[in-house]
C-alpha positions as CSV (number, residue, x, y, z in Angstrom):
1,X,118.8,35.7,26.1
2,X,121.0,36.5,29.5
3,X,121.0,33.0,30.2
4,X,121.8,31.9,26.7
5,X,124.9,33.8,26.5
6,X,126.3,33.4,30.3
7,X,125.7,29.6,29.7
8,X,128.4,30.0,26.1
9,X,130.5,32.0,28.6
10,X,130.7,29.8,30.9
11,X,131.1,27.1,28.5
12,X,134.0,28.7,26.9
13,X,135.8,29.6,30.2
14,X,135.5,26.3,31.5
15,X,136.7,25.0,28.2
16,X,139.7,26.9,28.4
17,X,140.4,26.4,31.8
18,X,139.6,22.2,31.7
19,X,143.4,21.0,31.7
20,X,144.4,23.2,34.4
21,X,141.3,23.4,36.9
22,X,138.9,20.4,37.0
23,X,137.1,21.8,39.8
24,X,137.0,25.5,38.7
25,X,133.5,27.2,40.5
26,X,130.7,27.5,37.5
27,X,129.7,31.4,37.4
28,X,126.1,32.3,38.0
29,X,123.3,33.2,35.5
30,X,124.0,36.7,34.3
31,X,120.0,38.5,34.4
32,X,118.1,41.1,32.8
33,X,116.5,43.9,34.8
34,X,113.3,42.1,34.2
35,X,114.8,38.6,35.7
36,X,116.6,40.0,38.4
37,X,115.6,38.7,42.1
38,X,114.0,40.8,44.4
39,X,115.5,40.8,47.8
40,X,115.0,38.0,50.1
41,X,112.1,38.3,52.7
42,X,109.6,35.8,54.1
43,X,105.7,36.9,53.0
44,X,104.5,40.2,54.8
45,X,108.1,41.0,55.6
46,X,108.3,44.1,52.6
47,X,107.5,47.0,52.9
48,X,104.9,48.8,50.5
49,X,105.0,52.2,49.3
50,X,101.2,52.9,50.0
51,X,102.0,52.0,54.3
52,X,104.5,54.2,54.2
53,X,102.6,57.1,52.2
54,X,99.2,56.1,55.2
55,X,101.6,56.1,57.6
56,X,103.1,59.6,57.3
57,X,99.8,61.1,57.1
58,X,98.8,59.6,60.3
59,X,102.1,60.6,62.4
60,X,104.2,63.2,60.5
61,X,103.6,66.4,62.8
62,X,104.5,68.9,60.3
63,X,101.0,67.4,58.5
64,X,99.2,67.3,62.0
65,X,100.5,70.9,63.1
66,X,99.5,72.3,59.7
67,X,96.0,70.8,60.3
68,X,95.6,72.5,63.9
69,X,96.2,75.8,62.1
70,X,93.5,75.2,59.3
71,X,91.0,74.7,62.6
72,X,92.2,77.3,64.5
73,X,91.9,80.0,61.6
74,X,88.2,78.6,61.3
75,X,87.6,79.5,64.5
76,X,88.0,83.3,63.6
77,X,85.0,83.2,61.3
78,X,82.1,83.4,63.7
79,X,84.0,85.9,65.4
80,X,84.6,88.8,63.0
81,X,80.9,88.3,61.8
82,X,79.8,88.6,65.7
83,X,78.7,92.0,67.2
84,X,81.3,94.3,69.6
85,X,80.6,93.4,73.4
86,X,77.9,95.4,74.6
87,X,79.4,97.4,78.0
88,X,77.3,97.8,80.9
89,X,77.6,100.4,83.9
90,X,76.4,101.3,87.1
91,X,77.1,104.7,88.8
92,X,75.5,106.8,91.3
93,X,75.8,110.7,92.5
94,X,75.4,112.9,95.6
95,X,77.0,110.7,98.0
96,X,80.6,109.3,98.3
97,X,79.4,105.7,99.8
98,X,78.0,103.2,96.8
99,X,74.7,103.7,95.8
100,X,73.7,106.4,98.3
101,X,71.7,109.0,97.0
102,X,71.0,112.4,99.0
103,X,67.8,113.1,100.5
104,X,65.3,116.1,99.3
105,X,68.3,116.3,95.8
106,X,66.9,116.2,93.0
107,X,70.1,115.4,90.8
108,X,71.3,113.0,93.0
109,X,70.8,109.1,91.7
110,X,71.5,105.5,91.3
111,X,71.3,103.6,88.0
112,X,72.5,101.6,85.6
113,X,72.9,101.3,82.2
114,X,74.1,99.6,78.8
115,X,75.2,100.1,75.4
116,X,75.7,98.3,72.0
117,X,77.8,99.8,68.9
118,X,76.5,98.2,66.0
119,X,78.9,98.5,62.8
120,X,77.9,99.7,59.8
121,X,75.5,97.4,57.6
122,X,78.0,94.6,55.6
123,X,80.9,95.5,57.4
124,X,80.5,92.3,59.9
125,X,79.8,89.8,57.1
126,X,82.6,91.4,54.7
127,X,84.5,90.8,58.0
128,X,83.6,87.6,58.2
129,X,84.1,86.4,54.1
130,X,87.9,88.0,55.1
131,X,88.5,85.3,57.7
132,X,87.0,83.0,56.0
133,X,89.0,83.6,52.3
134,X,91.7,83.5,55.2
135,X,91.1,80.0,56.6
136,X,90.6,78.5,52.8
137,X,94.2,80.0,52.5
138,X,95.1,78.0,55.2
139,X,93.4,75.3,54.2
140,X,95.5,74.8,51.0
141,X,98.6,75.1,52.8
142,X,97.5,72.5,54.8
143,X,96.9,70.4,51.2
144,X,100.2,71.7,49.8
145,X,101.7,70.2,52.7
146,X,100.2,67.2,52.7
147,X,100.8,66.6,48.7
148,X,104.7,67.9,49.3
149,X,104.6,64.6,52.3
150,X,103.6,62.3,50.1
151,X,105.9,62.9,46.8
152,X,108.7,63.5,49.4
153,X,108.0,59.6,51.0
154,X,107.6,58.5,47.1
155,X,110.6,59.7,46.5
156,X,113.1,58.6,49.2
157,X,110.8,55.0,48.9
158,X,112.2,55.2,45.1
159,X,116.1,56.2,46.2
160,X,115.8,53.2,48.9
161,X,114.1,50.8,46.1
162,X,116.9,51.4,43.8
163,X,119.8,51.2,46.0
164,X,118.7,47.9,47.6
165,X,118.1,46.9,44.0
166,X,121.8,48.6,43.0
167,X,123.3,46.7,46.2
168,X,121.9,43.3,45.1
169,X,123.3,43.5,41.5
170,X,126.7,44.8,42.9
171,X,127.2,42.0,45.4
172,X,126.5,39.2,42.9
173,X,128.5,41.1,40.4
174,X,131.2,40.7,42.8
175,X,130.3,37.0,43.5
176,X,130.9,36.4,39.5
177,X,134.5,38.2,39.1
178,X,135.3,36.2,42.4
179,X,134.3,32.9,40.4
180,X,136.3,34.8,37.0
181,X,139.2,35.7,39.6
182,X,139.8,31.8,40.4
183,X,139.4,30.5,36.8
184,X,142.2,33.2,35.7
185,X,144.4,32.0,38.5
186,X,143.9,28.5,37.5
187,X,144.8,29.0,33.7
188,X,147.5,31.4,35.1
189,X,149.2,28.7,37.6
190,X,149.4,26.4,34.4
191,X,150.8,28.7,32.2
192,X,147.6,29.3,30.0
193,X,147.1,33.3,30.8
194,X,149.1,35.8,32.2
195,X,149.6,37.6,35.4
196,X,147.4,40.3,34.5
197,X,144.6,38.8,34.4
198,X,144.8,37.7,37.9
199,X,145.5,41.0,38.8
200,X,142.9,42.6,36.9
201,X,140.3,40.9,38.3
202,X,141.3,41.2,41.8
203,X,140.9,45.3,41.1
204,X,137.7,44.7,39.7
205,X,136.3,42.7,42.8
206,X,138.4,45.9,45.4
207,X,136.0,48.8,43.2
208,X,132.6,46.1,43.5
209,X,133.7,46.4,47.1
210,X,134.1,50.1,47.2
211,X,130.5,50.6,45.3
212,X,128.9,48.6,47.6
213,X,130.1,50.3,50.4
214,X,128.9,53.7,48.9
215,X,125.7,52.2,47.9
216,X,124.6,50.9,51.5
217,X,125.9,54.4,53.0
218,X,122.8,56.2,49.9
219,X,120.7,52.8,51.2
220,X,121.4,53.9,54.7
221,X,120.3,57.7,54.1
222,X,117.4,56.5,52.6
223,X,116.1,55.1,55.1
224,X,116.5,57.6,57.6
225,X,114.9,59.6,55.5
226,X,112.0,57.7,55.1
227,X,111.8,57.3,58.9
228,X,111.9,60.7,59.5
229,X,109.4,61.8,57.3
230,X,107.5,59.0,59.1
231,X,108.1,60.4,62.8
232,X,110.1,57.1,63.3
233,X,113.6,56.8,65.0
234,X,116.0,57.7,62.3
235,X,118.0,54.5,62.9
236,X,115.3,52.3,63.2
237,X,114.9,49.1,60.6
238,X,113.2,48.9,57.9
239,X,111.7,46.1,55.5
240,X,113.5,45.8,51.9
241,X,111.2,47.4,49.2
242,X,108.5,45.8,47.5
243,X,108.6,45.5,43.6
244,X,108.2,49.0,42.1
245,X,106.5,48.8,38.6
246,X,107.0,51.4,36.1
247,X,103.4,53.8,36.2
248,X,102.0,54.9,32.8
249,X,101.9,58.7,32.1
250,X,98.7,59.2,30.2
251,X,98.7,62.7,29.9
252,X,100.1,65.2,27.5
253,X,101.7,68.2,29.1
254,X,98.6,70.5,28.1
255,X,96.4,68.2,29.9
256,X,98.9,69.0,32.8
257,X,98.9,72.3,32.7
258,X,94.6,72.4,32.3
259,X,94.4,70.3,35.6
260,X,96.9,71.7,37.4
261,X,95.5,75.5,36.6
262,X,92.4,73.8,39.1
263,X,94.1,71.8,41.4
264,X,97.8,73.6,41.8
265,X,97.5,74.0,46.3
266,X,99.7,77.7,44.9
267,X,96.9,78.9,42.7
268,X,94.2,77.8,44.3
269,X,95.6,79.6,47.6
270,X,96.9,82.8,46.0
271,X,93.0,82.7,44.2
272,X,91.6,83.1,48.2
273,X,93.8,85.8,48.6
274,X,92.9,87.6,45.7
275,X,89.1,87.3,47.3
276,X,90.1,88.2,50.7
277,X,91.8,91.0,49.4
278,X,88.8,92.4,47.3
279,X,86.9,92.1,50.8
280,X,89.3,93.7,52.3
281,X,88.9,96.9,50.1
282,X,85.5,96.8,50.2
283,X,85.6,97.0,53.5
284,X,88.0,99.6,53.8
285,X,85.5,101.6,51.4
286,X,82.5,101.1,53.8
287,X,84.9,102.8,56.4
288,X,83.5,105.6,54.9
289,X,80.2,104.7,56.6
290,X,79.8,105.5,60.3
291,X,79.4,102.7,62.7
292,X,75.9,103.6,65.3
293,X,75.6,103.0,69.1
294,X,72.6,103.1,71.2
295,X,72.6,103.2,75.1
296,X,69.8,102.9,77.6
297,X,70.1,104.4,81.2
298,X,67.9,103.5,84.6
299,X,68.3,106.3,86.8
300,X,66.7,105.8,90.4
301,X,66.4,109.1,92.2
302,X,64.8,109.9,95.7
303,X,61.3,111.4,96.2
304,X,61.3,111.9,92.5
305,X,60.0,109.0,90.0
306,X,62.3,106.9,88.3
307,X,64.1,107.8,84.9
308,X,64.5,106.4,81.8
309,X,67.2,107.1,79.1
310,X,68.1,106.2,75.6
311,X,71.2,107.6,73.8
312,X,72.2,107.3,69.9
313,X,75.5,108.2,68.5
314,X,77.7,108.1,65.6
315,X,80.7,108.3,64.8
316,X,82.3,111.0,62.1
317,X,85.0,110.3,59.6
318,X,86.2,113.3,59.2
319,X,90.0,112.0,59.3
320,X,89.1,110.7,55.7
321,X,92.4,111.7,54.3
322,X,94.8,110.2,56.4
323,X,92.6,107.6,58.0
324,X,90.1,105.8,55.5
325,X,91.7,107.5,52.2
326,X,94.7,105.7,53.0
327,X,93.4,102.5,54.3
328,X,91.6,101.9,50.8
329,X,95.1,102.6,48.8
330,X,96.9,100.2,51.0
331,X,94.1,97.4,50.3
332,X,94.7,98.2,46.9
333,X,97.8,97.6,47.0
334,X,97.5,94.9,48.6
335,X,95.1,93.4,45.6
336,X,97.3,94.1,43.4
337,X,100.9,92.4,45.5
338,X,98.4,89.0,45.4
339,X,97.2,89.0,41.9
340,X,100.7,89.4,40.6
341,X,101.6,86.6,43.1
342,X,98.9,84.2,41.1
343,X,100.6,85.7,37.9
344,X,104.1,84.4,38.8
345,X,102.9,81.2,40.6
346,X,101.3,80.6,37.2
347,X,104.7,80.9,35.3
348,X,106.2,78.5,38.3
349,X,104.0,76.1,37.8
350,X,104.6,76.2,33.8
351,X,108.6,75.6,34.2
352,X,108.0,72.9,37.2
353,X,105.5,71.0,35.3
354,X,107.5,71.3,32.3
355,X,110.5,70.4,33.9
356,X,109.4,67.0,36.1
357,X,107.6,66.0,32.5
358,X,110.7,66.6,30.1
359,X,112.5,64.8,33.0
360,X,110.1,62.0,33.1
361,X,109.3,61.6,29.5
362,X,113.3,61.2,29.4
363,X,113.8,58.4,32.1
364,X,111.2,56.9,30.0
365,X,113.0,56.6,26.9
366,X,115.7,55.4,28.5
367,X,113.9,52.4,30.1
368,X,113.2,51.4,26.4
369,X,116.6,52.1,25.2
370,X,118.6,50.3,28.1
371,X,115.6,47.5,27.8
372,X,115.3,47.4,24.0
373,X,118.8,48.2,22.5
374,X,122.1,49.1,25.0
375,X,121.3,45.7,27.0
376,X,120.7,43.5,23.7
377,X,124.1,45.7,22.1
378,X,126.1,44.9,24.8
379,X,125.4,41.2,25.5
380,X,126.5,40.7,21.5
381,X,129.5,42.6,22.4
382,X,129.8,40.1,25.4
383,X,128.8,37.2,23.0
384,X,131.3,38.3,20.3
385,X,134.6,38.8,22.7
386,X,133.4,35.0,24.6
387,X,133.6,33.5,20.6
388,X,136.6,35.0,20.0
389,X,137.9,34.1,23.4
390,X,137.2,31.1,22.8
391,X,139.6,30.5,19.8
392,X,142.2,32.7,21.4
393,X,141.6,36.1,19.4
394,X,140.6,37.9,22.5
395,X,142.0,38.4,26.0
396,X,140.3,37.9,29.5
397,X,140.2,41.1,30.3
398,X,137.8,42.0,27.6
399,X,135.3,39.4,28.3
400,X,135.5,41.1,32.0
401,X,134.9,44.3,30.6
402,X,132.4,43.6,28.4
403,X,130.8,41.1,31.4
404,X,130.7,44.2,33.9
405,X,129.3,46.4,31.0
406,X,126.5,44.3,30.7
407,X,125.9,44.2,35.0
408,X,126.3,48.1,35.0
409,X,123.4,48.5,32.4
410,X,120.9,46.5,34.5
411,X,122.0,49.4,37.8
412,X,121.7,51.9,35.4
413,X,117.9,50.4,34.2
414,X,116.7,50.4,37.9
415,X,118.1,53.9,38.5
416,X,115.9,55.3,35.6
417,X,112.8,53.5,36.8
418,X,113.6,55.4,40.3
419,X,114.2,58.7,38.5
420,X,110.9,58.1,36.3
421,X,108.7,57.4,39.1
422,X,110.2,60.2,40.9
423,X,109.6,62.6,38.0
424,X,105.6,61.5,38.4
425,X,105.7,61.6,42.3
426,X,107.0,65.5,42.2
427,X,104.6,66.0,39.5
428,X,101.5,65.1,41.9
429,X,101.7,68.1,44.1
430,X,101.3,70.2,41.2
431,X,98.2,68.5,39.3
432,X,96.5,66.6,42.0
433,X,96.3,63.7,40.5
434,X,97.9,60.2,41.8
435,X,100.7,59.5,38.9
436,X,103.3,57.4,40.7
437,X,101.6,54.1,42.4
């Protein structure tokens, strides 16, 4: 269809133009999104979204300093569940030099001795199911950072995709008002158009110019982006995009919101600290509960026989009020902080999920409508104003117009397919599912 109606264009301009420009330049092929090249590069040489997305998860060190945390919460587990040191001692009376006893005294000795405390039963493991909730905490944190990685690299690969795509269009854009420029200059030397023209499309080339400036500046931050988030030298090169295909959504926003209620990294973390929280006031309830000790003692004693001791104790709440009374309120409380947190998490999740779908389902429609209907409208319009240049019922500078409404709806396309795909790749941290390939 593009071609159809660039070829009458061209036909009609170099019609017009015949008597005073034989050798007047032939405009390129006018595209549609679906036609237009991709960007120049031997085989291998692009870059695919999928190395980049590997690559981050291998070297970003916010990912691999999160992970270090997860393991080093772990390691707390086996140590609140394991016993208080036991202390061991070693004494001696009736003489001030070590381990001298007096001769003929019969409370003068040398021993040794030990002791354990052993915590009341169920407060080690509740201990233990605390550091552990803990460390699953962490653990999410760890996936919520690793899901917010990867949407962020989708989405700066999308932003780079469509401004190499945007810079492409733009510069043959350019190249076809250059061609337009010399065939207005040609009929204007002979008398056959007017000084406007000429000047018109020399403007129109000076703003090309000025977008494509812009647009390798947004190409620029792109990429530094995208090698940032992949530990790489912010300046350093990188490939031109591969071809980024628009991803089906196959899920209705309930379905979103069922998955996500399991997979969200924010519920599933503020879930764990609900649990460690409950443990936590269980615990503080067993405080109630006296932890034991038990001591043994060797005493060594001269002319007498040896001795042998044993010791039991427990300790005595009796500082309930301000001590354990208070330490089960303030566990409470702190149930209650995390399971409104879930709560409002919960209506988070709602809007976001809401919002990146609407936003989405959006970008979509406009794919169909710049594909299906404002492309198609405007190369009639484009058509129509060629006819009726043609026969002299229509000026140059609405076939330009008309020309460069037709190239601004194919940058326009491409930036929809980058705002739809980004749409699904912030959606993926929040259902755990893989929606923007």
């Amino acid at each position: 269809m593009f071609k159809r109606l660039t070829t009458l264009f061209v036909l009609g301009c170099l019609g017009a133009a015949y008597a005073a420009a034989q050798q007047t330049p032939i405009p390129l092929a006018v595209q549609s999104p679906a036609q237009t090249s991709q960007p120049q590069a031997v085989e291998g040489q692009l870059v695919g979204l999928q190395a980049l997305v590997r690559e981050a998860l291998q070297k970003n060190p916010g990912i691999q300093g999160t992970s270090l945390q997860v393991e080093a919460l772990r390691r707390r587990v086996p140590q609140a569940k394991a016993l208080p040191d036991p202390t061991v001692s070693v004494g001696w009376a009736g003489n001030i030099v070590p381990f001298e006893t007096q001769h003929l005294d019969p409370s003068s000795y040398r021993g040794v001795g030990a002791s354990q405390t052993i915590p009341f039963p169920g407060k080690l493991k509740l201990r233990g199911e605390i550091a552990d909730r803990e460390a699953e905490a962490a653990w999410w944190d760890y996936e919520a950072a690793r899901r917010d990685l990867v949407a962020s690299v989708k989405s700066a690969y999308y932003d780079y995709y469509f401004f190499t795509k945007a810079i492409d269009i733009t510069q043959k854009d350019r190249d076809l008002l250059e061609k337009f420029a010399s065939i207005a200059d040609a009929r204007y030397r002979v008398g056959k158009a007017i000084q406007q023209d000429v000047i018109k499309s020399q403007v129109e080339i000076s703003r090309l110019q000025q977008r494509l400036t812009m647009l390798e500046q947004q190409r620029d931050t792109a990429i530094a982006k995208l090698n940032t988030l992949l530990n790489r030298d912010p300046d350093a090169p990188l490939p031109p995009p591969s071809s980024v295909e628009q991803s089906k959504l196959d899920y209705s926003l309930d379905q979103l919101f069922q998955t996500a209620r399991e997979q969200d990294t924010g519920l599933q973390r503020e879930q764990r600290m609900i649990e460690r929280d409950q443990y936590a006031v269980d615990l503080a309830r067993k405080d109630y509960r006296p932890d034991f000790g038990v001591s043994y003692m060797y005493q060594q004693r001269p002319d007498l026989p040896d001795m042998h001791g044993f010791t039991f104790t427990a300790n005595i709440p009796i500082f309930y009020r301000n001590k354990q009374r208070e330490a089960v309120k303030e566990a409470t409380e702190e149930l209650s902080s995390s399971e409104s947190g879930k709560k409002n998490r919960e209506t988070q999740l709602y809007f976001a999920i809401k919002e990146q779908y609407l936003a989405a389902k959006s970008s979509e429609k406009l794919l169909k409508l710049y594909s299906q209907g404002v492309v198609p409208q405007s190369s009639l319009a484009l058509e129509s104003s060629m006819n009726s240049y043609e026969v002299g019922a229509s000026d140059f500078l609405t076939i330009l117009t008309n020309f460069n409404t037709v190239l601004d709806y194919e940058v326009d396309y491409y930036r929809e397919l980058a705002n739809y795909q980004t749409a699904l790749a912030r959606l993926e941290p929040l259902v755990g599912l893989e929606l923007a390939k």
